[in-house]
C-alpha positions as CSV (number, residue, x, y, z in Angstrom):
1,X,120.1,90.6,54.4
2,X,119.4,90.6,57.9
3,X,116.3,89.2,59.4
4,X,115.4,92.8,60.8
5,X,115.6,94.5,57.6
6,X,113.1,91.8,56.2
7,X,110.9,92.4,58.3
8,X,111.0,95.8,58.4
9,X,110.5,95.6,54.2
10,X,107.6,93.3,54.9
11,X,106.1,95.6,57.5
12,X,106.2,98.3,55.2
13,X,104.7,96.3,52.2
14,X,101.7,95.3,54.5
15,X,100.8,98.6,55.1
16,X,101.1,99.6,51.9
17,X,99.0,96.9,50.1
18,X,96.5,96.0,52.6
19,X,94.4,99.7,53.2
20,X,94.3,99.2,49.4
21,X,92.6,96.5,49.8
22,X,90.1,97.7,52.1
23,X,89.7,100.7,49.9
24,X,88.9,98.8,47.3
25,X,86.0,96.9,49.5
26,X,84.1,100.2,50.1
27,X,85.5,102.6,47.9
28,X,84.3,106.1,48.9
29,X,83.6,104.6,52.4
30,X,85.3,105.7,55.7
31,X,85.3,103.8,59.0
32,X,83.9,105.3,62.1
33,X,83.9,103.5,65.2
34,X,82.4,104.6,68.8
35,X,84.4,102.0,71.1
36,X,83.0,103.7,74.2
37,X,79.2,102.8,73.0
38,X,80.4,99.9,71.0
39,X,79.1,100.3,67.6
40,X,81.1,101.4,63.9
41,X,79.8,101.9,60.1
42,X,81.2,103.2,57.2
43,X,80.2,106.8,55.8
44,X,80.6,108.4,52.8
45,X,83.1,110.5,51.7
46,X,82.3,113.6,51.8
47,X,80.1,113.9,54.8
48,X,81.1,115.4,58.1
49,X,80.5,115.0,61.8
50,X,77.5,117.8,63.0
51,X,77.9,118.1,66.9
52,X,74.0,117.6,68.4
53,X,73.0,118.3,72.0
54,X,70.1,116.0,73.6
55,X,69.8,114.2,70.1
56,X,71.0,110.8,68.1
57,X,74.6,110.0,69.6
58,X,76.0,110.5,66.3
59,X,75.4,112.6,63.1
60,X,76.8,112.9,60.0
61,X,75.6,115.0,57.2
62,X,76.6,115.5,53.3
63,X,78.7,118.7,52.7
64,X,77.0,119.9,49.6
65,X,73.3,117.6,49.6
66,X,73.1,118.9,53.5
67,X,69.9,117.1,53.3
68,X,71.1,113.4,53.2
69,X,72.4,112.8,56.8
70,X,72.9,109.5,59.0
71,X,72.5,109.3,62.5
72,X,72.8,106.8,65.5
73,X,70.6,107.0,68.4
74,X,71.0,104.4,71.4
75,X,67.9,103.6,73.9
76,X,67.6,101.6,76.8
77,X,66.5,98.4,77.0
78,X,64.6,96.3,79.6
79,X,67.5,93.6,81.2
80,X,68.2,90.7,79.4
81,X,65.8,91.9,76.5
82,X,66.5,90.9,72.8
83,X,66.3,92.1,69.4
84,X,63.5,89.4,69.0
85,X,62.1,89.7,72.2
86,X,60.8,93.6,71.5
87,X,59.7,92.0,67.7
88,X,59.8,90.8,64.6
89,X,61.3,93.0,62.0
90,X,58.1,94.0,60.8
91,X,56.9,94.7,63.9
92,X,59.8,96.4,65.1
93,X,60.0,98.7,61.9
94,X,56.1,99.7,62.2
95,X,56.9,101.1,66.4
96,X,60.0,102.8,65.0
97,X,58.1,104.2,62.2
98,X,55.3,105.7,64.7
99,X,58.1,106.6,67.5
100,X,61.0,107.7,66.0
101,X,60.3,108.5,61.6
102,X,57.1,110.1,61.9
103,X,55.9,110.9,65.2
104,X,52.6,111.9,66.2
105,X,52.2,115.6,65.9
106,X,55.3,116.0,63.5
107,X,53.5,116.2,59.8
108,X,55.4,113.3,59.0
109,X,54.1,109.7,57.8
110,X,55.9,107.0,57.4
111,X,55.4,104.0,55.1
112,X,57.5,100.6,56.3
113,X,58.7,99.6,52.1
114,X,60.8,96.8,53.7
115,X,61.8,94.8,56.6
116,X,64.4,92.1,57.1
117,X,66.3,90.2,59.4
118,X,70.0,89.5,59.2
119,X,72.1,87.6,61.6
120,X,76.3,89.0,61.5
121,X,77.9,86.7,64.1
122,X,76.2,86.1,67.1
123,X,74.2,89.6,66.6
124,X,71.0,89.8,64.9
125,X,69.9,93.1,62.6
126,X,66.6,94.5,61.8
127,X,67.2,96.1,58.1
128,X,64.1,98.5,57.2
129,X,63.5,100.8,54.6
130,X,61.0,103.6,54.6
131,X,59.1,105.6,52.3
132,X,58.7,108.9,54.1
133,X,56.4,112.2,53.4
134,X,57.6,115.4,54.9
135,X,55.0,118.2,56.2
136,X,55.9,120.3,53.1
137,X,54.8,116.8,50.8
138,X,58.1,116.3,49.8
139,X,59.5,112.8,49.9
140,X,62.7,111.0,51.8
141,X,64.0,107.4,51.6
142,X,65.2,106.2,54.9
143,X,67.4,102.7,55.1
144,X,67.7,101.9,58.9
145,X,69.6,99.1,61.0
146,X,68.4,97.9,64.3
147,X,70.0,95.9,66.8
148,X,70.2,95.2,70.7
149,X,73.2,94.8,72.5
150,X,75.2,95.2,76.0
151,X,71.1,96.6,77.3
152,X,70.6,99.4,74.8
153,X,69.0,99.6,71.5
154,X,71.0,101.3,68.6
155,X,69.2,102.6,65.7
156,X,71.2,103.7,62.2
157,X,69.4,105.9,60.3
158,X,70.2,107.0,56.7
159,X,68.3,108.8,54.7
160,X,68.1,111.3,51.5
161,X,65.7,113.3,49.4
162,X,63.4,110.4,47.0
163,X,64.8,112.2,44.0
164,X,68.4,111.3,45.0
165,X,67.4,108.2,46.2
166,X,67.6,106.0,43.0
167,X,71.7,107.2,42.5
168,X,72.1,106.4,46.7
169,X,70.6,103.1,46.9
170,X,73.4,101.3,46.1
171,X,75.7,103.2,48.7
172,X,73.4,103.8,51.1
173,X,72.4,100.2,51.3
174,X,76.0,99.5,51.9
175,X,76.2,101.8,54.8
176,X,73.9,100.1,56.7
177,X,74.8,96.6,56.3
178,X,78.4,98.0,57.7
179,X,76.8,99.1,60.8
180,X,77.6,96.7,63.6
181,X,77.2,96.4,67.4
182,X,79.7,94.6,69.9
């Protein structure tokens, strides 16, 4: 056998084994990446792009629970700021909670359930959890993930209805630890 057609076997078993492997990782999870704003997650299968004007840079929404949606949205940040310079994780989660989850003016409130800090190389994550109450007094769970990097600050937002919440936990929590900056 000739060393081409070796390789070319072993080239072909690579890329059949290994995206079973990754499958297997984060089964029912799909990779996006954004290499012109520097940032990638995993979504669920299942959900689709929606195309937003003067909004988050990215949104996905579920195609039959329309409700449960993720989004990114990237802000400026003051030079040479850090993660820990705008905050702890508490801190940061109660501002995003007032600026961002429930606004002034919006009918929303916005309780901060969780907030923790988690370090992925040399980039450090703000993971917060939310207990939210709509205008119309229904509840939502939001799981976000906040970092700094390259002057801006990305926030990942997930969220779903509180009744679905206990079955997307699990998931949803796995989305956001995917979510990554560079």
């Amino acid at each position: 056998m000739t060393i081409k057609r070796i390789a070319a076997i072993l080239v072909i078993f690579f890329s059949l084994a290994l995206p079973g492997c990754v499958a297997s990782a984060a089964a029912g999870l799909i990779p996006y990446v954004d290499s012109v704003d520097g940032y990638q997650f995993l979504y669920p299968n299942g959900w689709q792009e929606v195309k937003v004007s003067n909004g988050p840079d990215v949104v996905f929404h579920d195609l039959i629970e329309d409700t449960e949606n993720l989004s990114v949205v990237i802000s400026p940040v003051p030079e040479g700021k850090t993660l820990a310079d705008l905050g702890d994780a508490s801190e940061v989660g109660y501002k995003l909670s007032k600026k961002a989850i429930a606004p002034e003016n919006s009918g929303r409130t916005a309780e901060l359930v969780s907030a923790e800090s988690q370090t992925a190389g040399d980039k450090t994550y703000y993971v917060l959890e939310y207990a939210v109450k709509l205008p119309n007094n229904k509840l939502r769970h939001n799981l976000a993930s906040v970092a700094v990097s390259r002057g801006k600050l990305y926030t990942f937002n997930i969220s779903a209805t509180e009744k679905r919440w206990q079955k997307l936990k699990t998931k949803f929590t796995q989305v956001v630890n995917s979510f990554s900056v560079y």
